[in-house]
Structure formats: C-alpha cells, structure tokens
C-alpha positions in Angstrom: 98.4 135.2 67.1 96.7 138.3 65.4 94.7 137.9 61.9 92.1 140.0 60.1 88.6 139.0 60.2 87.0 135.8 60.0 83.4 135.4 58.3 81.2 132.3 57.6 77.8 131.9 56.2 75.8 129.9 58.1 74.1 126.8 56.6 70.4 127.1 55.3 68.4 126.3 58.3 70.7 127.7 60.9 69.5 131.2 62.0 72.1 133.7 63.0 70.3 134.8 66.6 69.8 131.3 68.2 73.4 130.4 66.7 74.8 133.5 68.4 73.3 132.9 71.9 74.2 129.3 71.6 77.7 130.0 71.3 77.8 132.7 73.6 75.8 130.8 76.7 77.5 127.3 76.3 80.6 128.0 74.9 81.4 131.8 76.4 82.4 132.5 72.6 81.4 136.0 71.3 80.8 136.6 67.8 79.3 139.0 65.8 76.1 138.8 63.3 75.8 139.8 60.5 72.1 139.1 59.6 71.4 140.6 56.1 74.1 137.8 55.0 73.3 134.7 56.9 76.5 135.1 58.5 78.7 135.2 61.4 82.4 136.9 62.1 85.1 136.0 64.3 87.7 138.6 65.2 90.8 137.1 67.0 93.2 139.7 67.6 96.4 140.0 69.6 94.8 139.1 72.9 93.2 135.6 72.1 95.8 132.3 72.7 95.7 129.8 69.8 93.5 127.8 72.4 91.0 130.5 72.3 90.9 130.1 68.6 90.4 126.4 69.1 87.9 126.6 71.6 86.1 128.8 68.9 86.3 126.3 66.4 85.6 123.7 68.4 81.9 125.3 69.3 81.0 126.6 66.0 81.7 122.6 64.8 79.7 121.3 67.5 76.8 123.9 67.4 76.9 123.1 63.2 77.1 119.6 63.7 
C-alpha cells in the first residue's frame, strides 16, 4: 500500500512534542511534527503493511482519546 502524505491537526490542548514521544515510546509509531500548525504527518509508503497503518491509527485514537 503506497499513498501520499497524511496530515492532522491536533486538537486544542494536545501539544505536538508530548504527542510525538507518546506515540513513538508506547506505540513504536514515528511521525513527524509540524509545530507552527498544530499538526502531525504520517507518511506510509511502499514498505508499511496495511497493519502498520492500522497499528498507526489505532495509537493516534488511543493517544486522542
């Protein structure tokens, strides 16, 4: 499964750094910052199984939840 891009603001309350190492040290999902918006980005590409999309998803909803 390849696809461009993938960006999300985060909700009002929800800083991007703490988001980011939450995802990254409970999860093992990467994703990138992008501070000036509020915002995160997902890039899938060719190497990532349709679980590791769902396994993204899955964290992001929990860490939002």
């Amino acid at each position: 499964m390849a696809t461009t891009l993938i960006a999300f603001r985060l909700p009002d309350g929800v800083a991007n750094m703490p988001f980011f190492a939450a995802l990254r040290d409970k999860y093992k999902v990467i994703l990138r910052g992008v501070p000036r918006l509020q915002a995160m980005r997902l890039s899938p590409h060719v190497f990532n199984t349709e679980a590791d999309v769902d396994a993204a998803l899955k964290a992001i909803a929990a860490e939002l939840s």
